[in-house]
Every structure is written in C-alpha cells, then in structure tokens.
N, C-alpha and C positions, 0 to 999 in steps of 0.2 A: 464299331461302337454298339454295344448290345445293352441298352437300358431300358426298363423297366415303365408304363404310361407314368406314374408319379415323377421317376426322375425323370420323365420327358419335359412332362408339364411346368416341374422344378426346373427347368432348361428358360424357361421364357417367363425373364423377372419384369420389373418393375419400370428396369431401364435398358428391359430387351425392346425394341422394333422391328416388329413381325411384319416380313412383307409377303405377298401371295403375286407369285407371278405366273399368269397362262402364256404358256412354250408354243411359239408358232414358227414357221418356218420362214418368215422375215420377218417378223416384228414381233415383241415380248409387250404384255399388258401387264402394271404393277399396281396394286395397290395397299399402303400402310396401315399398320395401324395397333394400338399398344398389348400392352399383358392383358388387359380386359375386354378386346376385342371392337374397342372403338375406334373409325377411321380418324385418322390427322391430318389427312388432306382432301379437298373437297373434288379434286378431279383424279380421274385413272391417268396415271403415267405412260407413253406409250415411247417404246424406243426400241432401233432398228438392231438386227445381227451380226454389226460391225462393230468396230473400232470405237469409232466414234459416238452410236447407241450405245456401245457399254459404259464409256467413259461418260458420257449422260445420267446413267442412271447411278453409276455412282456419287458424281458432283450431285445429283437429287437427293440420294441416299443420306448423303455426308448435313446436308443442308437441314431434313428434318427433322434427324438425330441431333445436330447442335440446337433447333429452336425446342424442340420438346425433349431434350438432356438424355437424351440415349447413348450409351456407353458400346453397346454392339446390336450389329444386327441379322437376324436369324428371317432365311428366306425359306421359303415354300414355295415349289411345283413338282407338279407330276413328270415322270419319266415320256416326255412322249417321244416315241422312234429314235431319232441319232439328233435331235433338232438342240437337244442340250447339252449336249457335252462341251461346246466352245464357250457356255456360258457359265458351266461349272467350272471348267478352268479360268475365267475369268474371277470369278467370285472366291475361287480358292488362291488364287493370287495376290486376292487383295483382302484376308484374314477374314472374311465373314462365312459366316455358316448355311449352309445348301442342305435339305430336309428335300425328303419325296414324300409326296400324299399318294396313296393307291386313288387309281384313277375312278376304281368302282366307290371308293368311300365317296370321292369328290359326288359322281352320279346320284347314290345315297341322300348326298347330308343338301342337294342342289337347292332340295322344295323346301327346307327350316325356316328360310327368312318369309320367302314372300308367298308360298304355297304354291308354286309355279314351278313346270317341269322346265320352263325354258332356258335353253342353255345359250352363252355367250360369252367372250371373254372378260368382257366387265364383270358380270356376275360370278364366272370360273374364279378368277382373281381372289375373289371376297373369298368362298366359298373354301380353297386352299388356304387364304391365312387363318383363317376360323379354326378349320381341324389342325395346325401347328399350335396352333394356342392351346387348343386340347389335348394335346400329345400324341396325336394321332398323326404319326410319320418316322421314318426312317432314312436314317442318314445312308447313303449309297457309297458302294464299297467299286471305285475305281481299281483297278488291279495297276502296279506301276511295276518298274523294271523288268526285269525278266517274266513276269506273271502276264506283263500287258504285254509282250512280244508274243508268250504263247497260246494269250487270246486271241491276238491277229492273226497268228500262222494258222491254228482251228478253225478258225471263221473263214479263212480260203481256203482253208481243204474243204471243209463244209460247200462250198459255193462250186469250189472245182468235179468235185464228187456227185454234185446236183446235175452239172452241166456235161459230165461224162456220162454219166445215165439217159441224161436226154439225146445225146450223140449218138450212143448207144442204142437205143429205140429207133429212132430214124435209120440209123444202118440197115437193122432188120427188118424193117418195115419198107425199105427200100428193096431187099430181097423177097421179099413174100412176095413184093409185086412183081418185079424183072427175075428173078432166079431163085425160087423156092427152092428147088430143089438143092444148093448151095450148103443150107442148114443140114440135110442127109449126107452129106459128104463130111464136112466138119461140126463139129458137135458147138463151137463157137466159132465166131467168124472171125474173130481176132488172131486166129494163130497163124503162126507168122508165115507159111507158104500161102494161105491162104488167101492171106493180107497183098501178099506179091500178086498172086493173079486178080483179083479183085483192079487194083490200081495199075493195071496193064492191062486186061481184058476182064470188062464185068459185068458183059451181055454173053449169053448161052450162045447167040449165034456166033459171037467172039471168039468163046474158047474153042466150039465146035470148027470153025476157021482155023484157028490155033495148030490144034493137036496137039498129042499127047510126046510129041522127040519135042515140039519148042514149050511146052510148059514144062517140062523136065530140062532143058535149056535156062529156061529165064531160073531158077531152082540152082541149079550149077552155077552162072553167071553171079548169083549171091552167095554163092559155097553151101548154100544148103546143103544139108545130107542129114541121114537117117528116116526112119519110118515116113512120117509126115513130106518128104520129097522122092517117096519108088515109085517106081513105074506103074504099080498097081494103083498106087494113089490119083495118079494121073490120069490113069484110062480109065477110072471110076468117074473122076471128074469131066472128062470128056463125053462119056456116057448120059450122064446125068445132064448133061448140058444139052446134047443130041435131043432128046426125050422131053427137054422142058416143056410147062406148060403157059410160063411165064407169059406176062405180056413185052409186044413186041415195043423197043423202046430204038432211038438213036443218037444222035451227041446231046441233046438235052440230057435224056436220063444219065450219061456217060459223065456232062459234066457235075452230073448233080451228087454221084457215090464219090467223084473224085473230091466234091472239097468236104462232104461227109465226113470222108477217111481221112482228109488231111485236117478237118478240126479232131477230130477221135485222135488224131494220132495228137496232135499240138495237148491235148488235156490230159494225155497221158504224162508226156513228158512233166506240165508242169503239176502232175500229183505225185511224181517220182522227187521234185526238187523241193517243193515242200514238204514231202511227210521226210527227206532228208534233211531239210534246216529243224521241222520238227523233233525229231531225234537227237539233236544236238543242243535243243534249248532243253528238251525234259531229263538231259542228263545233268544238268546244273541246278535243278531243284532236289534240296535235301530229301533223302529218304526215296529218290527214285527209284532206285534201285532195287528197293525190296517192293515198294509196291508192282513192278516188274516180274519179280519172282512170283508172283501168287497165281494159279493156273488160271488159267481160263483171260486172264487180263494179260494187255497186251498196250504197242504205244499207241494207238487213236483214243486207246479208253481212257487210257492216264492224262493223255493232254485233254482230252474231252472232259474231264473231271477236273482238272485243273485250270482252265482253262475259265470253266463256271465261276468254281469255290475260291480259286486263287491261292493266296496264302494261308495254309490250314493251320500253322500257329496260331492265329486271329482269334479262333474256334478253343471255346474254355473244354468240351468234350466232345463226342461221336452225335449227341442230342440236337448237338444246336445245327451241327452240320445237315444232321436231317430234316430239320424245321428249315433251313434257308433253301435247300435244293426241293423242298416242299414234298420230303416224304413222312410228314408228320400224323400221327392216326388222330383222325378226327372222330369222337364220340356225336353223339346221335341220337341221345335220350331226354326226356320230359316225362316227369312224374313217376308211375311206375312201367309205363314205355322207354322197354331200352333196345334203341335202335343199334344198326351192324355197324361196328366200327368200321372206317375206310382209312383210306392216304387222302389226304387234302388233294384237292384242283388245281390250286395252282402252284405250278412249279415252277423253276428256274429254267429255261430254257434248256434242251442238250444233257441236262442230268437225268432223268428217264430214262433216255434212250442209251446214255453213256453205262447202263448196269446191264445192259445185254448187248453190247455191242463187245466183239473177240478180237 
C-alpha cells in the first residue's frame, strides 16, 4: 500500500482508535488514544506474547472502541527484530490495521512532549501513536505463499554461507598451525584427494609415516584417478610433509580437523539442498526466466532480490522499487549550495549486495 502523508493522515478519522504499542520480547506496552491525539485511557495497558495476552488486548481494544464509538482500529509499532511478527498475524487475523513507525522518527519525535531524552516504554508507546496520527508510517509488506517460502529458503542459505565461511577459516587456520605446507600442495584444501588424506592422516608426521604406495592406496580405495591422485602428487605430498615446519600436535589436534571437516562437509551438503529447493521455488515466480537470461545475474541474485522485494506486481514502476530497496538519490542542497547527490542510507537489507552478487 503506497500512499501519500495526506492520505495517511486521511487514514485516521474521527472514529479511528489509534493505538501505539512498544514490541518487546515478552510483553507488549499499549497505549490509546483518538484522531486528535488525546489518551482515552488513564493507564498503559500491559499484556504478555501469548494467547491469552493477545486475546487481552483485544477484549481491551473491543471495550474502548464501544465506550468512546470507534468503528476500527489502527495500531502503531516499530519493526523491532523478529519480536512482532506473531503479533502481526494476530492483528491481521482479526481485521485491524498494523502501521510501522521508523524507529529513528520514534528516537526524533521522543523530547516533543516533555523535553526529555528518556526513553521507556510508557513514553515509546505515546510517542508511536502520536506519529500514526501524523501519518508518519508505513504499512509492512509481509511477503505470503510462495514469495514467503523464498524468503525463508534465502535467509538459510544466507546463515548456511556465513557458517561455511566460518568452517572454512578454521580449517585453514588449523593448517597454518599443524601443516602449512598443505596449502603449497593444493591450491584449496577442499579438493577432494585432499580432503581424503586430511580425514585419515592430518599431521605431517602422519603422512610422512604414511608414504607415498598407501596415500596412493587410500586414492584407489575411493576410485580416485586422474591428475589430483599420481604418484607425483603423492610424493610431492610426502615431501612436503617430511620438511614441515608445523607445530608438533597429537590426538587433540587430530580430533579437532576431524570434526572441523565433518562440520565443512555437513554445510556443504546442506547449501547443495537448499540452493536445490531454491531453484525450484524461483522457477514458479512469473518472469523468472527472463530475469535469468540477463548476463551477469544468476539464481542467488534473483532469489536475493525477490526474496527482499517480493511480489514486483505491487510496484506501479522501476522508481518505487528503487525507493523501497533504498536506492533513491537523495539531493543535498540549501539556498544556492548545491550539494552531491547520493543513494540514501538506508536500505532494505540484501538489496545492495544482491546487484553485485553473480
């Protein structure tokens, strides 16, 4: 819903009941109060993140809308973390209307009343339905059926991708210590002979123990063959291992690359299985297919962008989409100082990154 501050303002009539609720992580603070911004009740309402807090505040809701003839009512809070989404769907299940205040307006508008920067959620409360009155807020775009699947699948490759990088780090930071020389032989440690001696001998005195018939053995034993399993590969490896400078380590260090390698290996697996379900939900969004075609974009960047934006139908042209993913040029002039235009600050999370990501 993309309206204008007049028709916002126009949003919150006569027989709207404007409520201002500060989002906490077990308990919700509310307080009412009409189109003119006077409270209608003498206490803050306080009720828990259940069932039965919701149903509270509704039975509260319902009550001071019939004493003071309110027809509907339009709520206000800030987006804070993951803390409101159960109370979104609560309030969108039972036909009232849910408004976000920017949290920096809330910080802004906090010292009007009393000229005090202290913050609380008594005062947050007020503070949110104040700016709903004003039309200073934006209704939140939930992304549902297949849109809200390929939010969740994005948001764990995202976390999977974080947590393979950090596996990753550790690996090789485990080799610098116990077998630098490792990296000189394979260019990544990942690859897959490599991986085999690693997880069967992954101290230098190991493989030097080893030799070069049984690492070419365990190579064979998995049907290895080609370049990455000759004998030259071998006896390079053995060498190298001979010559280490490493420090000297024993079943501690041993067991520590073992469960390294078997988390690395477990985060592979599942970024193989999600960017596969991934690919099969961004094939059921219209117009995939060409956004696909276009060079340089690929499927992380399409679900990364979809993902944010959602349903781009919603979007009247290319402008608005750039104002929401927050790449809108912001001017920068006073009088006859004309300052450098830029891209706004704040963006949508993941859309920045998603325009250069291949």
């Amino acid at each position: 819903m993309n309206y204008t501050q007049n028709q916002k303002i126009e949003q919150v009539t006569e027989s709207t009941l404007v409520l201002g609720v500060d989002i906490g992580s077990s308990e919700h603070y509310v307080r009412a109060f009409d189109y003119r911004g006077r409270e209608l009740t003498r206490k803050v309402f306080r009720f828990s993140t259940d069932i039965n807090g919701f149903n509270s505040f509704y039975d509260w809701v319902t009550q001071i809308c019939i004493k003071h003839g309110k027809n509907e009512a339009m709520i206000g809070c800030e987006p804070t973390g993951h803390y409101w989404y159960t109370f979104y769907q609560f309030v969108k299940d039972h036909g009232m209307k849910l408004a976000f205040v920017n949290p920096a307006s809330v910080k802004k508008a906090k010292e009007l009343d009393d000229n005090s920067p202290k913050k609380t959620d008594l005062k947050d409360s007020k503070t949110i339905a104040k700016l709903v009155i004003d039309g200073r807020y934006s209704f939140p775009y939930v992304p549902e059926g297949i849109y809200a699947e390929i939010r969740e699948v994005t948001s764990s490759r995202d976390r999977i991708m974080k947590e393979l990088n950090v596996a990753s780090n550790r690996i090789q930071r485990w080799l610098k210590i116990y077998f630098p020389e490792y990296l000189t032989v394979y260019k990544k440690f990942d690859t897959t002979t490599g991986m085999m001696i690693l997880e069967e001998v992954p101290l230098p005195t190991m493989v030097t123990a080893l030799g070069v018939d049984n690492i070419i053995k365990i190579w064979r034993e998995h049907k290895v063959r080609g370049k990455g399993a000759s004998f030259n590969r071998a006896k390079t490896l053995v060498d190298a291992a001979h010559d280490s400078v490493g420090k000297s380590g024993g079943q501690g260090a041993v067991m520590e690359i073992q469960m390294l390698l078997e988390d690395y290996k477990v985060k592979k697996q599942q970024l193989e299985m999600v960017t596969s379900v991934m690919e099969e939900l961004i094939m059921q969004i219209p117009n995939a297919e060409k956004m696909l075609s276009v060079d340089g974009v690929g499927l992380v960047t399409v679900a990364g962008f979809i993902s944010e934006v959602g349903d781009i139908s919603r979007f009247k042209n290319q402008k608005q989409i750039q104002k929401y993913a927050g790449f809108e040029l912001v001017e920068n002039s006073s009088g006859k100082h004309k300052g450098r235009t830029t891209i706004e600050n704040m963006k949508v999370p993941g859309t920045l990154r998603n325009q250069f990501i291949k």
